[in-house]
C-alpha positions in Angstrom: 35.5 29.4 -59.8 33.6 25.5 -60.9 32.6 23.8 -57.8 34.6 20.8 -59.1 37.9 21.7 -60.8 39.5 20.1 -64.1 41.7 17.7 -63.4 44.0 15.7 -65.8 41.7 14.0 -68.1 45.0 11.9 -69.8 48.4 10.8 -68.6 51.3 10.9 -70.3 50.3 13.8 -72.0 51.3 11.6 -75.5 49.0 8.8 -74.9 47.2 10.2 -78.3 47.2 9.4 -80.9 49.1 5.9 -80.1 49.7 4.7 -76.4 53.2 3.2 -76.3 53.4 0.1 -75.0 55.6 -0.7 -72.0 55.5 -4.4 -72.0 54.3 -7.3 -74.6 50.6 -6.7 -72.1 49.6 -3.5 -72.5 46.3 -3.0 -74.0 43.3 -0.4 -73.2 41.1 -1.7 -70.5 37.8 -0.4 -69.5 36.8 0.6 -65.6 33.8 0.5 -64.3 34.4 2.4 -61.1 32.2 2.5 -58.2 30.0 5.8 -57.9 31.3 9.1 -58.0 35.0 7.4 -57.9 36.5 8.2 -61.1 38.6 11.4 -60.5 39.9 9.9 -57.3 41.3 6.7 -59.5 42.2 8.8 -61.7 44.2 10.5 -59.4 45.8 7.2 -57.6 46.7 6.0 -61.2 48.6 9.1 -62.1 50.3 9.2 -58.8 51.3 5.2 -59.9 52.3 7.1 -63.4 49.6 4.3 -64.7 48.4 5.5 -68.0 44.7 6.8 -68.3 42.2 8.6 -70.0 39.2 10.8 -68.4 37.2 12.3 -70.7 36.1 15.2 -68.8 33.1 18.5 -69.4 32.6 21.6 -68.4 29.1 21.7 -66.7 27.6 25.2 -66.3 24.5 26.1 -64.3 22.3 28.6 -62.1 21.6 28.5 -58.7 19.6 31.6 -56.7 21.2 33.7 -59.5 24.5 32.7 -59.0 26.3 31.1 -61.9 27.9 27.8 -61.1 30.2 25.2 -63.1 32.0 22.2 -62.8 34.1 19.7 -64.6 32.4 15.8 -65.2 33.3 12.8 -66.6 31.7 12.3 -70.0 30.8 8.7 -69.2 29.8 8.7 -65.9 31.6 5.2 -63.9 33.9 4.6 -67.0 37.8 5.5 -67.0 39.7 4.3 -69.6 42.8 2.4 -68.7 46.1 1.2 -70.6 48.4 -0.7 -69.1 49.1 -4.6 -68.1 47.9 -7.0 -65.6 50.2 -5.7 -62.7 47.8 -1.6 -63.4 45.1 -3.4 -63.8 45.2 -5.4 -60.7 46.3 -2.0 -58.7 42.9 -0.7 -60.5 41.3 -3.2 -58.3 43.2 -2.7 -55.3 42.5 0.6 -54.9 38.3 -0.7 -54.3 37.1 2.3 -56.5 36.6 -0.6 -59.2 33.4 -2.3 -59.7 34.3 -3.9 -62.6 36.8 -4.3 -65.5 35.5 -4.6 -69.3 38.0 -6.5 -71.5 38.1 -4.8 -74.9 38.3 -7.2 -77.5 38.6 -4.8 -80.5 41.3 -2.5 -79.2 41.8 -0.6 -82.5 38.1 0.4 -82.6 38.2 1.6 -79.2 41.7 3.4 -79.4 40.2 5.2 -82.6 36.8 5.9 -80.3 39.0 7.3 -77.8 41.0 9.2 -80.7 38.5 11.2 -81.9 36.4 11.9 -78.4 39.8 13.5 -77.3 40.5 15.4 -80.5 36.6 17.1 -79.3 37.8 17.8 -76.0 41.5 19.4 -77.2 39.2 21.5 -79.9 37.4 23.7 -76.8 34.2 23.5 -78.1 31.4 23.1 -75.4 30.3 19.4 -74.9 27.4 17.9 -73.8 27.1 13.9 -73.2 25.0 12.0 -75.3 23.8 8.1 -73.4 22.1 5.6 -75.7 22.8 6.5 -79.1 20.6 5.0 -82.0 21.2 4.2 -85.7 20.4 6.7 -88.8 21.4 7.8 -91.8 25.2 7.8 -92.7 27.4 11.4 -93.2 30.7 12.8 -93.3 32.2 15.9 -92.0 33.8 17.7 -95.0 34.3 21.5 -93.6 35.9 22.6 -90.4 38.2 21.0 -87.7 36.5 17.7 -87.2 36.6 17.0 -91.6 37.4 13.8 -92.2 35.0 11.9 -89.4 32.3 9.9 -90.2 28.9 9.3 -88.8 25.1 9.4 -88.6 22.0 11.2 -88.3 20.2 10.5 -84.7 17.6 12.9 -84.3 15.8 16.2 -86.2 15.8 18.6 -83.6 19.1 20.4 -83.7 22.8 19.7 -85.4 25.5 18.0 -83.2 28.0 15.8 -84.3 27.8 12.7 -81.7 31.0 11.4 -81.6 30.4 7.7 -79.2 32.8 5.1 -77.6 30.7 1.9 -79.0 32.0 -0.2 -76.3 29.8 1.5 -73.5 27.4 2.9 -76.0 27.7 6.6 -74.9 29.7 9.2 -76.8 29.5 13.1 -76.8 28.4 16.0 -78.8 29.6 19.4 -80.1 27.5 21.8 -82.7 28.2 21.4 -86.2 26.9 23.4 -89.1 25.1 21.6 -91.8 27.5 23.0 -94.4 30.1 21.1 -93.1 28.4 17.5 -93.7 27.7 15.5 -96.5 26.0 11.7 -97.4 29.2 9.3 -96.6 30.6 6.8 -98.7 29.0 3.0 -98.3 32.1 1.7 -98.7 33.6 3.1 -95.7 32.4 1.4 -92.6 33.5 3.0 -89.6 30.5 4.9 -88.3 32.3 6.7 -85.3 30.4 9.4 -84.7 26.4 10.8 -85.2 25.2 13.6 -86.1 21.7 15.1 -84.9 19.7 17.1 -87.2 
């Protein structure tokens, strides 16, 4: 039994692929919650049926030979919010807030968001990936992440990275090399990377 369970990592259940709006305000927001604080916000905006999204991983590890496990946020002190000023302002209210990030290019963070949720509905194991860095451009042609696009970080072994630009983090899942291919130049929507 994980130490920490899984909780809902998205409310409504159909805030993918497009949140509907409420009201004329509603936009994605990002929280920067105070430490350790973002299942417990989570929690207080689901019980305020404020829409949300946690991106949350399974963690596994050993400890005096007994196997251990629990469920994270991906992005450490980031919850994603979308709603107006009024769940905003009970974001802030509830002092699990540090901060709140205005997104100025919703559509590139709702597609971020898109695609990191598509990994997590998948099942594949994820690990989080901090810091990513620029490479060479690729798409995924094979498999049930074909169609995303993205780069070459590092040599070592083959993930596909897929990152929420805004807080410059993202997370990764293994990928065959079969399944990518040099991407387009036209295209440029570099969502996700790819290590190598």
């Amino acid at each position: 039994m994980p130490l920490l369970l899984a909780e809902d990592c998205v409310f409504p259940d159909n805030l993918f692929p497009t949140p509907i709006p409420t009201t004329e305000d509603d936009r994605w927001l990002v929280l920067h919650t105070k430490s350790r604080s973002e299942k417990e916000l989570a929690r207080r905006l689901h019980k305020r049926r404020i829409p949300f999204f946690l991106p949350q991983f399974r963690k596994d590890w050993r400890h005096r030979g007994r196997r251990l496990s629990s469920y994270l946020p991906l992005f450490p002190g980031y919850l994603f919010l979308y709603g107006n000023w009024e769940a905003r302002q009970y974001s802030l209210e509830t002092n699990l807030v540090a901060n709140t990030l205005p997104v100025v290019d919703q559509d590139q963070l709702l597609q971020d968001l898109l695609q990191i949720h598509q990994l997590i509905t998948s099942g594949a194991p994820l690990s989080p990936e901090a810091r990513l860095q620029a490479g060479a451009r690729v798409e995924v042609i094979a498999g049930s992440f074909a169609g995303m696009e993205g780069k070459i970080i590092s040599r070592k072994s083959l993930r596909l990275v897929v990152e929420v630009r805004f807080i410059n983090q993202g997370v990764s899942v293994d990928i065959e090399n079969w399944m990518i291919r040099p991407a387009a130049t036209t295209n440029q929507r570099p969502l996700l990377a790819v290590r190598n």
